[in-house]
LOLO-305144 format. One record per residue (C-alpha): x, y, z. Coordinates in steps of 0.001 Angstrom, whole numbers, padded with zeros to 6 digits, always signed. Layout:
! LOLO-305144
XYZ ...
***
This chain:
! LOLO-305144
+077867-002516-009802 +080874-000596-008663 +081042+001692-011800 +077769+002514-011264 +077611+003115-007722 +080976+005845-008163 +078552+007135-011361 +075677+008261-008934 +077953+009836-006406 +080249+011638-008664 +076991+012930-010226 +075439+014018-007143 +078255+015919-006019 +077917+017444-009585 +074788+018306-008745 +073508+016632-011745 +070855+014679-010090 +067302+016049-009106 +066765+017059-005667 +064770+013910-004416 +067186+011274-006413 +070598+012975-004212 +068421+012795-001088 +067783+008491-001419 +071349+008990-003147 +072328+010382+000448 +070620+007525+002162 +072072+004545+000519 +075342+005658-001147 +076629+009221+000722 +079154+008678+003609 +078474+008763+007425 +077947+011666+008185 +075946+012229+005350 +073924+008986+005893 +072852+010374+009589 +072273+013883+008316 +069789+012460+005858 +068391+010351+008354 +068207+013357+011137 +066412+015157+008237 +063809+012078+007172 +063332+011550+011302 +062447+015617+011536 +059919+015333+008117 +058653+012119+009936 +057579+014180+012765 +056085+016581+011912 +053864+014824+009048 +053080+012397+012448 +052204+015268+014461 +050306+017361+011706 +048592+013743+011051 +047965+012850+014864 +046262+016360+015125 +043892+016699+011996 +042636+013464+012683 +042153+014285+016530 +040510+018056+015354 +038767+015428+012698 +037267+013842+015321 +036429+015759+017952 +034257+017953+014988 +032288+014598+014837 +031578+014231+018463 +030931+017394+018754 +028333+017255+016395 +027193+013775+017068 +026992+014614+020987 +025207+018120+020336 +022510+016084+017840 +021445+013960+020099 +021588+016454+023283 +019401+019012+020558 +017184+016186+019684 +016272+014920+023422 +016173+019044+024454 +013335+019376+021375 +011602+016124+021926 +011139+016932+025987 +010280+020857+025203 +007200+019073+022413 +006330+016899+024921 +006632+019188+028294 +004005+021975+026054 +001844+019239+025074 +001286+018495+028883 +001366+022086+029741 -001095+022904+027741 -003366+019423+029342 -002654+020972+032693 -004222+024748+031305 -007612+023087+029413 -008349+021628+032578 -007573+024231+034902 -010203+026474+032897 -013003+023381+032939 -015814+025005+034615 -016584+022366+036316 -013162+021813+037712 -012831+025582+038477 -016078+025872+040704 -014819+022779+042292 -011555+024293+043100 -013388+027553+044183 -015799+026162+046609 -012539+024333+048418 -010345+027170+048328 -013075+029461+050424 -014353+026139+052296 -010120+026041+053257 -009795+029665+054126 -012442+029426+056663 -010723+026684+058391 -011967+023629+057121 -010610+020428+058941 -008853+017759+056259 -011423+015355+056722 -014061+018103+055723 -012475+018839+052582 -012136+015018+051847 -015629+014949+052448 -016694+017571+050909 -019113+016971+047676 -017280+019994+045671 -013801+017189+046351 -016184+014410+044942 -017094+016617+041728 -013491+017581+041191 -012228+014133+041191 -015444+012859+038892 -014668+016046+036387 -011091+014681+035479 -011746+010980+035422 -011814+011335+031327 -008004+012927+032245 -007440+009963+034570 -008153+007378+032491 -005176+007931+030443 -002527+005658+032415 +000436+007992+031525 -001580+010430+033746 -001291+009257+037660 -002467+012451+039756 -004257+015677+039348 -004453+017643+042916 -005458+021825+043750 -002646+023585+045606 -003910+026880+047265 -001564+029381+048288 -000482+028299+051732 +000904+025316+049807 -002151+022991+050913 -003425+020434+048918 -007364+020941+048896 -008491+018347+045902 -007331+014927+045812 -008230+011695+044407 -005483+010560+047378 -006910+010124+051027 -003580+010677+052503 -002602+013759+050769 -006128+015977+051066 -005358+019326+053190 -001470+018114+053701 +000945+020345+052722 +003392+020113+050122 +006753+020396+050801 +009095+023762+050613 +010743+023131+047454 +007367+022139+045379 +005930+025170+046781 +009099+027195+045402 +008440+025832+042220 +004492+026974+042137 +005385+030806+042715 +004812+031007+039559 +002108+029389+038793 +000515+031699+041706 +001681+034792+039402 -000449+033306+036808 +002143+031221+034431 +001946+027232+033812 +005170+025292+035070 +006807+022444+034733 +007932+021160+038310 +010758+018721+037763 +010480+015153+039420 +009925+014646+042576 +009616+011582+045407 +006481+011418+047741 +008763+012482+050835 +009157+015982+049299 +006235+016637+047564 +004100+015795+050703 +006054+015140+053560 +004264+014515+056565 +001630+012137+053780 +000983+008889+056375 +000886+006547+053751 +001871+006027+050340 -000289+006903+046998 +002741+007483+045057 +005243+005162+045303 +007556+006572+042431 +009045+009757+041840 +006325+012423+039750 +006742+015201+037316 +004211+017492+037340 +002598+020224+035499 +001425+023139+036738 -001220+025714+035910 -003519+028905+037461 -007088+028530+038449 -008568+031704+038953 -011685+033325+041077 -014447+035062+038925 -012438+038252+038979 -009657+036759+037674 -007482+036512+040567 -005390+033369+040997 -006597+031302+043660 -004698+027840+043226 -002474+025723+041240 -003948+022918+039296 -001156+019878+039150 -001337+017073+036499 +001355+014217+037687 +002935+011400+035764 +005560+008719+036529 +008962+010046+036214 +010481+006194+034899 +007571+007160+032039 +007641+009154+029174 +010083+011944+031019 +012723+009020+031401 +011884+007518+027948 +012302+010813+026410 +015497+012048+028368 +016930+008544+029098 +018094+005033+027668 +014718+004324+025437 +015161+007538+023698 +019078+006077+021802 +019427+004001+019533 +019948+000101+019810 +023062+000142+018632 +024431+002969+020763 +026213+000741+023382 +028466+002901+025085 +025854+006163+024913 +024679+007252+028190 +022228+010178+028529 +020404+011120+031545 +018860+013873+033541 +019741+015461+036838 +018542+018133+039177 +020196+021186+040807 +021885+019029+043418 +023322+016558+041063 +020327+014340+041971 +020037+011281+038755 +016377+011693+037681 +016173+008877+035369 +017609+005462+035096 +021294+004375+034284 +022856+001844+031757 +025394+001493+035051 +022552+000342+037850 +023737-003317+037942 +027852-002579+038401 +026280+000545+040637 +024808-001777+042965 +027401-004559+042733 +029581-001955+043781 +027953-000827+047026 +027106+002347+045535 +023147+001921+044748 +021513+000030+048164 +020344-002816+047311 +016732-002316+048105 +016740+000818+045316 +014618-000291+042266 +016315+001357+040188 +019143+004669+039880 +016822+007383+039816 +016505+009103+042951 +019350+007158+044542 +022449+008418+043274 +023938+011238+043057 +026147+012021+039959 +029615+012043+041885 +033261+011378+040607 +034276+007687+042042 +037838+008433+041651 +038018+005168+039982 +036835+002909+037218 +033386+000900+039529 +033099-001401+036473 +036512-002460+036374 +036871-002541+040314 +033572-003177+041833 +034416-001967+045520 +032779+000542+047100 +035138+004332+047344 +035580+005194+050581 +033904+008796+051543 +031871+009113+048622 +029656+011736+049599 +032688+013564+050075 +033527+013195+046839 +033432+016116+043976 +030415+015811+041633 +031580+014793+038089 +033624+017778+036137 +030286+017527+033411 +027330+017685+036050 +029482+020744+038438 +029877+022983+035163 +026323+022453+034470 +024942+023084+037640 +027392+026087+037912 +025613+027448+034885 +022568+028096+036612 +023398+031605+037992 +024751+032932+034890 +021971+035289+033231 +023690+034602+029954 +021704+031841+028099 +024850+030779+025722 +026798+029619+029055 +023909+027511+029766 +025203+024493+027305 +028582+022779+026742 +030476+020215+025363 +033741+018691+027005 +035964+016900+024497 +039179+016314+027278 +037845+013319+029165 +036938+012950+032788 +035285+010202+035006 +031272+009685+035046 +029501+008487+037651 +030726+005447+037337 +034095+005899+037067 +034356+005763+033304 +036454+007984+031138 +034058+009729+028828 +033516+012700+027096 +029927+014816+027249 +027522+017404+026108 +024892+018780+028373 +022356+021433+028870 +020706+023261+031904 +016959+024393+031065 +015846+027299+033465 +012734+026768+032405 +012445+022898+033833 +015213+023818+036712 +017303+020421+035532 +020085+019644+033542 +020473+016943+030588 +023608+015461+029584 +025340+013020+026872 +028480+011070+027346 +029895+008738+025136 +033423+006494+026435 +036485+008102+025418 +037595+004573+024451 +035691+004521+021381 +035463+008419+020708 +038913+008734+020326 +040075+004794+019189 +041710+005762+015953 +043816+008219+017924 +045091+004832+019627 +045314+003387+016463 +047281+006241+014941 +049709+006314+017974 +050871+002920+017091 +051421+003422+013890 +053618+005867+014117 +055324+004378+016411 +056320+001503+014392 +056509+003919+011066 +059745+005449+013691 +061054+002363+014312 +061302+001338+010413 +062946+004443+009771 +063794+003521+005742 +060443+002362+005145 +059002+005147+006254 +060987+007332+004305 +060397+005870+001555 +056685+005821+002094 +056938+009218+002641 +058903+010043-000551 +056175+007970-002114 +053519+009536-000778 +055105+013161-001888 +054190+011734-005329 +051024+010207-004208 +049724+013552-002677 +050879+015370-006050 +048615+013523-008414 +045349+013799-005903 +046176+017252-006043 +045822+016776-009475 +043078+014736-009579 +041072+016509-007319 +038509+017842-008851 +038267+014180-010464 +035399+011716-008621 +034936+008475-010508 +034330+009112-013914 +032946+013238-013566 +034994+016175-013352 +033761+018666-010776 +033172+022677-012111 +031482+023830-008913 +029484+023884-005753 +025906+024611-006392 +024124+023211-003025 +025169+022370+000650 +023101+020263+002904 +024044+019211+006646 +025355+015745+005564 +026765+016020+002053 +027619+018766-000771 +026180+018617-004013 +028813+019670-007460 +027725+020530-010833 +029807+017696-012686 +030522+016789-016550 +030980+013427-017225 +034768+012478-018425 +033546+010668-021750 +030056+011638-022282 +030652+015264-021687 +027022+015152-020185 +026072+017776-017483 +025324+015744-013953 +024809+016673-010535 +027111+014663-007922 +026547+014620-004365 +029614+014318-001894 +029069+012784+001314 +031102+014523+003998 +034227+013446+005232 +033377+013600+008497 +030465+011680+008505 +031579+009055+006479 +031696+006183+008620 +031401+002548+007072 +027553+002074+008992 +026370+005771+007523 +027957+005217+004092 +026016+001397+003716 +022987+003326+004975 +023290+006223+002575 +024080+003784-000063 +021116+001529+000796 +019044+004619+000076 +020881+005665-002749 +019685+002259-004302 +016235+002822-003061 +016230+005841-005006 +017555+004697-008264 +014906+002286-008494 +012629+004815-009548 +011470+005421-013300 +008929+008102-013779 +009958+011255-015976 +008769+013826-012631 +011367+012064-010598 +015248+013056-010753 +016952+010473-012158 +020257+008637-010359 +023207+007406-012678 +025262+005619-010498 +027079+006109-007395 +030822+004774-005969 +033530+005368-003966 +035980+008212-005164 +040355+007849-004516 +040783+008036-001142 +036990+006455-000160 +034894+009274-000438 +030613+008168-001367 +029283+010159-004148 +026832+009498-006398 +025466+011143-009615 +021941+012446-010640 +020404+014185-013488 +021426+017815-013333 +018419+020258-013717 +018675+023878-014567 +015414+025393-013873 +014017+026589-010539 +012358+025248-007379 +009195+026193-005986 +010932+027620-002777 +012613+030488-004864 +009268+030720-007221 +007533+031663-003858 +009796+034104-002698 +010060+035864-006118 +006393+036189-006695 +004123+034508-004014 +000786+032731-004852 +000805+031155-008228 -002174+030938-010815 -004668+027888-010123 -004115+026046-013114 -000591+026051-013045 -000551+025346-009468 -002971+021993-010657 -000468+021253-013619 +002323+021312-010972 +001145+018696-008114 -000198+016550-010849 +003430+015959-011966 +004606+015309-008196 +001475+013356-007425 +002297+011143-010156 +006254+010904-009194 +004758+009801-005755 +001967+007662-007423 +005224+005274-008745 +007446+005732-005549 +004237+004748-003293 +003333+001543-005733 +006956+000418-005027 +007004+001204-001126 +008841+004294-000754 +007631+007022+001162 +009765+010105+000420 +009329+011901+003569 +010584+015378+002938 +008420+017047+000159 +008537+020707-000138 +009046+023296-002027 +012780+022955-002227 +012874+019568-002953 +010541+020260-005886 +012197+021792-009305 +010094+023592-012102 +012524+023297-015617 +012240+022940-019648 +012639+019763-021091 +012301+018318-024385 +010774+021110-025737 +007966+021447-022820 +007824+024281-020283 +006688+023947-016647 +008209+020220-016126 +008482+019161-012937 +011377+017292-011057 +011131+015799-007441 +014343+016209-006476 +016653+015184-002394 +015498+011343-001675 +017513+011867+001401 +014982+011049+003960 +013645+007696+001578 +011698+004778+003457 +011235+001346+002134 +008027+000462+004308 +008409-003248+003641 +012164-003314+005217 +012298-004990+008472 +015088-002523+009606 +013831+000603+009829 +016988+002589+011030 +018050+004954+008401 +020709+007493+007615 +018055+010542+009136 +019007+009190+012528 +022326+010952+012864 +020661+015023+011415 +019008+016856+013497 +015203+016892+012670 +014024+013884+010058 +012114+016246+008148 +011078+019907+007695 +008689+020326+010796 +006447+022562+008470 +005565+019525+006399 +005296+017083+008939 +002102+015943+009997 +000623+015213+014258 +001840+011746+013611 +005154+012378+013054 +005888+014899+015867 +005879+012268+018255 +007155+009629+016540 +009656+011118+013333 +010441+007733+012235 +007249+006965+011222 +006280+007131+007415 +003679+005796+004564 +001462+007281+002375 -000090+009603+004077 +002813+011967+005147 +003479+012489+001714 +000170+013535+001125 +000248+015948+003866 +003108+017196+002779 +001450+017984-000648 -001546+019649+001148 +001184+022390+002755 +002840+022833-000716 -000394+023653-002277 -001702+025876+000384 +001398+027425-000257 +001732+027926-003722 -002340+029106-003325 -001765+031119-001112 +001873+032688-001211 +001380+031909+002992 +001890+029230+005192 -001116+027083+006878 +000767+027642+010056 +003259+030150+011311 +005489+030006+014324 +008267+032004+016162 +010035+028602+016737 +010082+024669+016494 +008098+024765+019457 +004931+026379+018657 +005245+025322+015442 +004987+021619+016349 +002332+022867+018477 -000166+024124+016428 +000469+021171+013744 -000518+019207+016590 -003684+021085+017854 -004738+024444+016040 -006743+023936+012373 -005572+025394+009823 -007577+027485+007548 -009373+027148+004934 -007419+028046+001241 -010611+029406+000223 -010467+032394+003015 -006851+032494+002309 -006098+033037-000831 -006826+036270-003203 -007817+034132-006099 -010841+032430-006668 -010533+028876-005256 -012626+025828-006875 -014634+024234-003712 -013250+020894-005356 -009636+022030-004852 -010487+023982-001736 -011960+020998-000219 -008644+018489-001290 -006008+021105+000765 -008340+021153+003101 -008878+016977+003868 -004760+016645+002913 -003766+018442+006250 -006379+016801+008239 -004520+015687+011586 -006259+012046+011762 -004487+010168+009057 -007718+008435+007958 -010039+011358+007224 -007113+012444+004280 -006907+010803+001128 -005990+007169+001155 -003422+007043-001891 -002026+009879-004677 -004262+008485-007153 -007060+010738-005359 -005378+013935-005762 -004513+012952-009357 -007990+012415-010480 -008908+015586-009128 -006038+017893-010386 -006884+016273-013870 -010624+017230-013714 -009623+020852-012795 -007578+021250-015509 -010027+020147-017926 -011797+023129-016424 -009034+025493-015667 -006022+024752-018909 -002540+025403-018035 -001428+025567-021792 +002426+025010-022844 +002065+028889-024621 +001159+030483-021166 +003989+028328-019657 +006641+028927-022749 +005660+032542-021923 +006818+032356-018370 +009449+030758-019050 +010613+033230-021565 +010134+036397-019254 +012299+034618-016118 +015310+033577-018721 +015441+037403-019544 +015423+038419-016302 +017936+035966-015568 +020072+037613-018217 +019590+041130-017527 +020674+040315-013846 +023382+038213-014916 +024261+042215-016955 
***
């Protein structure tokens, strides 16, 4: 042992040894001085791979909360916007009734010459007005519809105690302008402000109402027409605890007006109240608490703070109440990732939003316990990595290697070698691949990094296997999926050179009937065997749909991205779409899933074949919208024409009349099953051919364009 120990350290002073042999060569044989050198050296290396570690995970992380926060802020901001114009627009049919305008007209004239309250309540013209909206009324997420003329006084009522009161300073504020001849949305409000001198109570919760113009027979606005609703309703479901998901436990989201006023209810009420801070007669949070910083943790120490209302709102609710008064929309959202104290004392970090339009604020916190846990995690490993100081450098040297051959083997995932990236979507990135042994070209799809937490990767997986259970030749076809070195989900899928129907319709717009017929028969019939085996796919359209030459035959089709994939005979119906930020391309969506996206069978995808044919008919869309909004609007309430007065070809009545009872709105008046819209694409093209030489004759004009561009 001696001979050879005197061997290595005559060698290394030699300098006959690699580099990283003479460093351990340092550590376990070199003298003193050397020894704490090396170790001085391995403590400085150490560090900084801890620190560089420490902060990509931390930027690592606070990319997903960001994103995770800002989902679910964007996705209760859309959902409230859907469902404040659906009432908006309830509010303007009836204030344009003509029954409920000459109502409102004979009480605003009958008020302006000084009629007493109990001469309006009497009044037949009150009696008409409340008989007119009992269809309105009836619906029991609708509480109140009242007339507001311009001195601010209530003149039609259904409520004895409110008729020719007047509402209170602030509601009034919010009807200006209504009185200028826009609809509003006048954020929730308790009995005491919206009437305050009311002797007795009609409404015993806090309303949200909505606002619109009724107008003289010149056209002049002459009062406000207000449709109420429960604010611990819809507004709370939407904004509030209902609207998360089960399994969100330490989620809070909430709403809050200008004076940091909580407008619907809190996972916190019960510690709230424990700790003195909710009285004990409240029913709930809303409209009892404002959102202020407890200086300490309430759930922890239930004890009332002294001075509370002297205490600073919460850093979260102050920046987004500050926000109000700057004209620039952009400053009107945030996200803070450093935490601070809630409400309730909690260290958390948030997103929120102020809407100008609605005049309140919505926010998102999440603990900073579990957003930043593997930060605590990391912390202590390090800290015992330090104190074994040779372990860790030989893990390190190790892990120079390590790091070496993934560098190598990077472009390695399972058993395919990756060429390049030929797709992103928001959740994963799809490679054109070669298999190692098979040399066969595939298309692998990489789950991001980011997202990859062990419940989204089962749930991708899950749908992954959904996927692969399916057979027919129109449907892309999954190879197998894993884990790749280091963790990372892929899995692999038939790779398909041709080109979607999205790109065909930008290139050259409306196609030919027959081949349009030849087309949706393929995808009907990938649906027909997805359908049979309970799978709805969800998002079909024309990029999900791929036009290629196989085996010899032009014009094949491939239904491609089972992303959004629905077993209807699970009994949990959670899926990956959850965490993106709309489940589904609104455009394809049909009435019943704009209020409810989770919903799914048959008929969606059938809808969604109606748009892709109007489409590919027409070169146009059935509907089209500046934004989300009015798009999800008109799906929900405007017809859409006929393909027949669309389109510049001549349109069978048989095919006119399918598109046409595919994008009905009432589920039941389209067709039941694919096997409908099979049988009728086959009879057209008995009628109407779409041979293989017209197709091969396509085909052969776009792969010489392809080429001369590719010159």
């Amino acid at each position: 042992m001696i001979p050879h120990t005197l061997e290595r350290r005559e060698a290394d002073k030699a300098g006959r040894l690699p580099r990283q042999r003479r460093s351990l060569a340092v550590i376990f044989f070199g003298s003193l001085e050397q020894r704490v050198e090396a170790v001085a050296v391995a403590i400085i290396i150490l560090a900084g791979l801890g620190w560089w570690t420490y902060s990509g995970v931390k930027s690592s992380l606070e990319e997903v909360r960001t994103a995770s926060l800002g989902a679910i802020l964007e996705s209760r901001v859309a959902a409230l916007e859907v469902w404040v114009g659906t009432k908006r627009a309830e509010a303007e049919r009836w204030a344009a009734d003509p029954e409920v305008v000459e109502a409102v007209r004979t009480l605003e004239a009958a008020a302006r010459a000084g009629a007493t309250r109990e001469e309006l309540w009497a009044s037949p013209a009150r009696a008409r007005f409340v008989k007119a909206l009992a269809p309105l009324l009836a619906d029991r997420e609708n509480v109140a519809a009242n007339a507001v003329d311009r001195e601010g006084r209530i003149i039609a009522t259904r409520f004895e105690p409110y008729e020719g009161r007047r509402v209170g300073p602030a509601v009034l504020a919010d009807l200006a302008g209504v009185f200028k001849g826009e609809s509003r949305f006048v954020s929730p409000r308790v009995e005491s402000e919206f009437v305050p001198r009311a002797t007795s109570s009609a409404l015993p919760r806090s309303v949200a109402w909505f606002a619109a113009p009724v107008r003289d027979a010149g056209g002049k606005v002459i009062a406000a027409f207000e449709l109420g609703t429960y604010a611990d309703g819809r507004f709370a479901g939407i904004l509030g605890l209902a609207a998360l998901p089960d399994s969100s436990r330490s989620i809070d989201a909430y709403a809050f007006d200008e004076n940091g006023l909580l407008l619907t209810e809190s996972r916190h009420a019960a510690a709230l109240r424990a700790a003195g801070v909710l009285p004990t007669q409240a029913p709930g949070a809303a409209f009892h608490l404002r959102l202020r910083d407890p200086g300490r943790d309430l759930i922890e120490n239930p004890a009332k703070p002294a001075a509370l209302d002297e205490q600073p709102l919460t850093r979260l609710v102050e920046r987004a109440i500050t926000s109000r008064s700057d004209a620039d929309p952009r400053s009107h959202s945030g996200i803070l990732l450093e935490p601070y104290r809630n409400y309730a004392g909690r260290e958390v970090i948030g997103a929120w939003q102020w809407l100008p339009a609605y005049d309140i604020g919505i926010a998102v916190e999440i603990a900073a316990a579990e957003a930043y846990a593997p930060i605590r995690y990391l912390t202590t490993a390090l800290a015992i990595l330090f104190g074994m100081l040779v372990v860790a450098v030989a893990v390190a040297l190790a892990s120079t290697f390590s790091v070496a051959q993934l560098s190598r083997d990077a472009r390695q995932v399972g058993p395919y070698r990756l060429e390049e990236q030929i797709a992103e979507g928001g959740m994963a990135y799809v490679y054109r691949a070669v298999h190692a042994l098979l040399k066969r070209p595939t298309a692998v799809k990489i789950l991001k990094s980011h997202l990859a937490t062990d419940e989204l990767i089962a749930r991708f997986e899950r749908e992954v296997q959904l996927a692969s259970r399916l057979e027919h030749p129109a449907t892309v076809e999954i190879f197998d999926y894993g884990r790749a070195r280091g963790g990372t989900f892929y899995y692999a899928m038939e790779y398909v050179d041709g080109i979607t129907l999205a790109t065909l319709l930008e290139q050259e717009g409306a196609q030919p009937v027959p081949r349009v017929a030849h087309i949706l028969k393929q995808v009907c019939e990938s649906l027909r065997e997805a359908h049979g085996k309970g799978l709805i796919h969800r998002d079909v359209k024309p990029a999900n749909i791929m036009l290629c030459e196989r085996g010899g035959e032009a014009d094949v089709v491939k239904v491609l991205d089972f992303g959004l994939i629905k077993d209807v005979h699970a009994t949990d119906t959670r899926d990956i779409t959850q965490y993106a930020r709309v489940l589904g391309t609104p455009l394809y969506m049909p009435p019943e899933r704009i209020g409810n996206p989770g919903f799914g069978d048959a008929r969606v995808d059938i809808y969604a074949v109606g748009v892709v044919a109007f489409q590919l008919l027409t070169g146009k869309r059935p509907f089209d919208a500046p934004n989300e909004l009015e798009l999800a609007r008109q799906i929900l309430e405007v017809e859409p024409p006929r393909v027949a007065q669309t389109a510049s070809q001549a349109i069978p009545p048989a095919l006119d009349d399918l598109v046409a009872r595919c994008l009905a709105k009432d589920p039941a008046a389209r067709p039941q099953q694919v096997e409908e819209l099979i049988a009728v694409f086959t009879r057209l093209l008995r009628e109407h051919p779409w041979t293989q030489e017209a197709a091969a004759r396509w085909w052969q004009d776009f792969r010489a364009a392809q080429e001369t561009a590719a010159a």
